[in-house]
Each structure stands twice: as structure tokens, then as C-alpha cells.
N, C-alpha and C positions, 0 to 999 in steps of 0.2 A: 377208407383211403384207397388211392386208386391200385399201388399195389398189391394190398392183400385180394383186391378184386380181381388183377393179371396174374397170379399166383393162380389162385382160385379156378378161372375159367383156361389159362391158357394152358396147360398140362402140357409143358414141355419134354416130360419122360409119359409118350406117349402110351396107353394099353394097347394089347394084343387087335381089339377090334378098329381101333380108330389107327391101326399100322394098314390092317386090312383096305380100309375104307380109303386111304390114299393109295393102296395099291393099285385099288379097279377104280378110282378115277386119272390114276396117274396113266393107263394103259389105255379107258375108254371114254375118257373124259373129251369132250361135255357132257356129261351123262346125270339123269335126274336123281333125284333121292327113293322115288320108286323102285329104279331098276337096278342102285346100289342095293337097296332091304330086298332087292327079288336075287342075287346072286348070294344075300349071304343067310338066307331061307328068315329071312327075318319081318318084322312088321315098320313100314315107315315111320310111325310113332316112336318106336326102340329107339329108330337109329337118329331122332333128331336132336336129342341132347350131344352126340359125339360129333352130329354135321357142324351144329353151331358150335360146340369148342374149336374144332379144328378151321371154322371158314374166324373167328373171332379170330384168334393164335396165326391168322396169316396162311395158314397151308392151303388152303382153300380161299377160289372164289367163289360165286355166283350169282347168273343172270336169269333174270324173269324168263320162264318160258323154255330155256335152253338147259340150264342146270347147272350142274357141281364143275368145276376145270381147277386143275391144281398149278399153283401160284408158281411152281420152280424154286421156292423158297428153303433154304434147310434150315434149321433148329437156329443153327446160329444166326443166320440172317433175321430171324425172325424178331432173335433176343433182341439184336443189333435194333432192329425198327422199334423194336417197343419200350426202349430206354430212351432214345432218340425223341420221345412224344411224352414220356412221362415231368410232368410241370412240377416248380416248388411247391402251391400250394396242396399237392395230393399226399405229399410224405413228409412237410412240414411238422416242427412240433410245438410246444410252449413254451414260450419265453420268458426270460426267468426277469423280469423288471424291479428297478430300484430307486429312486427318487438320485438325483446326483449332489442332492447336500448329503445322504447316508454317509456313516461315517467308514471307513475303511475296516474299523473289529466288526462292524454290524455286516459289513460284506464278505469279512471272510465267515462267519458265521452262516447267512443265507447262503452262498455257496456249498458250503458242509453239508447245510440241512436238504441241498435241492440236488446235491451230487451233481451239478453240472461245471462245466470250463468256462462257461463265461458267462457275464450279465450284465444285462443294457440298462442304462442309466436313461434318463428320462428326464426331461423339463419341465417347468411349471404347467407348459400346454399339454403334456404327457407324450410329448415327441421326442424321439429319438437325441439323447445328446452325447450321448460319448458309449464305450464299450470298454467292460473291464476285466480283463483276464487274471490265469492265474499268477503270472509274468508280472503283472503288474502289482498284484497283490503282493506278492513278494518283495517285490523291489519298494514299494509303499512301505511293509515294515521293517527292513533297511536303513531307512532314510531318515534315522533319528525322529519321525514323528510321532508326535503322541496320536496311534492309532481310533483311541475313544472317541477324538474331537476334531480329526484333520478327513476330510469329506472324500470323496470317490473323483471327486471331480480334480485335482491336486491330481491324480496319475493315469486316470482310463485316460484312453486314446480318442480324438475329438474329430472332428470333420474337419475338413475334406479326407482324413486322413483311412475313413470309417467306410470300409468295403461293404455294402448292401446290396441284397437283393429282391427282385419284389413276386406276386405269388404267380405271376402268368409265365414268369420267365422258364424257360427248359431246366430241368435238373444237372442236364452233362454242362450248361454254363457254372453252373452255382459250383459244381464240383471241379471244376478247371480251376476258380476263382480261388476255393479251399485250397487248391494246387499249388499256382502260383504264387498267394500271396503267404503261403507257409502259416495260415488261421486255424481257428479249431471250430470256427461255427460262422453262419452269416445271418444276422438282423434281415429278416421279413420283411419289408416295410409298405405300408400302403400309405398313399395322400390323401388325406383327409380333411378340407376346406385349407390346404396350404400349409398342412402341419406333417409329418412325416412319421406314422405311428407304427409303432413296431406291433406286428400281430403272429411273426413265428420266427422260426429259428430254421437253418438248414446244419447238419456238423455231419461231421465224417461218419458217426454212428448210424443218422439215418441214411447214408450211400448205401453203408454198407449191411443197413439191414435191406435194403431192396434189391442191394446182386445176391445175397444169401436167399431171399424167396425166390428169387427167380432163378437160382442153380436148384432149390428143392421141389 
């Protein structure tokens, strides 16, 4: 996923040598990756794992021929750019599906078993047809029904009514959307010969596991 990947290469709590490395292009930059590894007695090999962290992570540019120039960019700006780009389908998860004749004890059940806030109901075409929370669950066995045999469909929430998102779309939309509309997850959804199929899930959990890798 693409954030354990911007975690991974972007090393926002910078080391000692790559503090360095922006210091002497910050002062002589444009300056090549030679004459950085010759000021810091070092070999150009060494130092090209922390060039590419640092030109990947935004602190750094470079051009053919000319070399290393630093961006003016700080930590924060950097974070700021790299949220701004990351899309639903890179931190998407699985979505928890259910036929919408399932009966309401059979969905509180799956729920139990799958530890999640919500599950999408599905059509005969396996498309998207309604969304059922834990809200709803509740108020379903409430409602005087006999839970065994009164379907998902009788209380999930139906379209137009059904906030989705799909996998190209930016992440800081999906989570404005979580915002606004006071949800606990948003339906994935891709088209598929006219049919609208639910392929992940966006919730507040995965937000917040991607500002947590990227404070660490």
C-alpha cells in the first residue's frame, strides 16, 4: 500500500547524515552528488540511498547534468504535499458484504464476527444496494421484528441516500465526506458493465492509521 511505502522511504525524522546533506546543498546547491560524497569524505554509492530518500520526501530536487538544489520545502510542507496525492485505492480495505435478503440476527452476527461498523448489502447483480450500520442494527431490533426472518433490506440506508466513493478519488475528499456526513466508512465502488460494485471500504481507522505512519 502506498502508505507503508511513504512511511518507509520518506523518513520524515530525518538522520544525522541526510540533516547534513541538506545542509551543503542548502548553502551550495546546485551541486552534484559527487561533490556532496567529496565534502563529507565519503563514496557516491554511500550516499545515494539518502539522495534518493531525501529528492523522493520532496527536500530535494534534481536536474540532468546540473545536480542536487533544495526545494525550500520544510517537514511540514512536505507532509502537507504527500497527503494531498495519496488516493483511496492505496489505503482502502475489505469490505465486509451481504446479500440484502440476509436477515438482520445473521447481520448482527457477521458484524460480531468481522469487528467492523458497517456492511454493504448487495443485489442480485452483486451491486451496491443499500448500507447497514450499527445504528441501524439497533433500531431494526427495536422495531418489534422478528429479527430471524425480517431481511437487511427493511432498515440499511438506500440510494440516493448512500455516500460513495470510488478508488482514483483523493483520500483528504473521502475523509472531508467521513466529516461531513457524520459516517463511519465509505463503499469503494467501481462500474462494472453498469453495475456499481463495491471493491473496498475507506473509515476513519484507515485516516488514521496513515497520519500515524506518517508522524512515525
Amino acid at each position: 500500500m502506498y502508505y507503508n511505502w511513504f512511511v518507509g522511504s520518506d523518513g520524515m525524522e530525518l538522520n544525522e547524515r541526510q540533516e547534513k546533506i541538506l545542509k551543503i546543498v542548502k548553502q551550495h546547491g546546485p551541486i552534484t552528488g559527487s561533490k556532496i560524497a567529496e565534502q563529507l569524505s565519503l563514496t557516491r554509492a554511500t550516499l545515494r540511498p539518502d539522495l534518493a530518500i531525501l529528492t523522493m520526501s520532496g527536500y530535494l530536487d534534481a536536474r540532468p547534468r546540473v545536480g542536487y538544489f533544495y526545494t525550500g520545502k520544510e517537514s511540514e510542507e512536505v507532509m502537507s504535499s504527500k497527503i494531498r496525492n495519496i488516493i483511496v485505492r492505496d489505503v482502502q480495505s475489505v469490505p465486509i458484504l451481504i446479500k440484502k435478503d440476509t436477515s438482520i440476527y445473521e447481520a448482527i452476527v457477521k458484524m460480531f464476527l468481522e469487528d467492523v461498523g458497517t456492511l454493504y448489502a448487495i443485489d442480485e447483480e452483486n451491486g451496491l444496494a443499500g448500507v447497514i450500520s450499527r445504528k441501524d442494527l439497533l433500531r431494526g431490533t427495536m422495531g418489534g421484528n422478528d429479527i430471524e426472518k425480517t431481511p437487511v433490506s427493511v432498515i440499511m440506508t438506500r440510494k440516493p441516500s448512500i455516500t460513495i466513493c470510488y478508488p482514483n478519488d483523493l483520500l483528504i475528499y473521502a475523509a472531508n465526506q467521513l466529516i461531513e456526513k457524520q459516517i463511519d466508512s465509505l463503499p469503494v465502488v467501481e462500474n462494472q458493465d453498469g453495475v456499481e460494485r463495491v471493491i473496498g471500504r475507506i473509515t476513519k481507522t484507515n485516516i488514521a492509521r496513515v497520519f500515524v505512519n506518517l508522524m512515525e
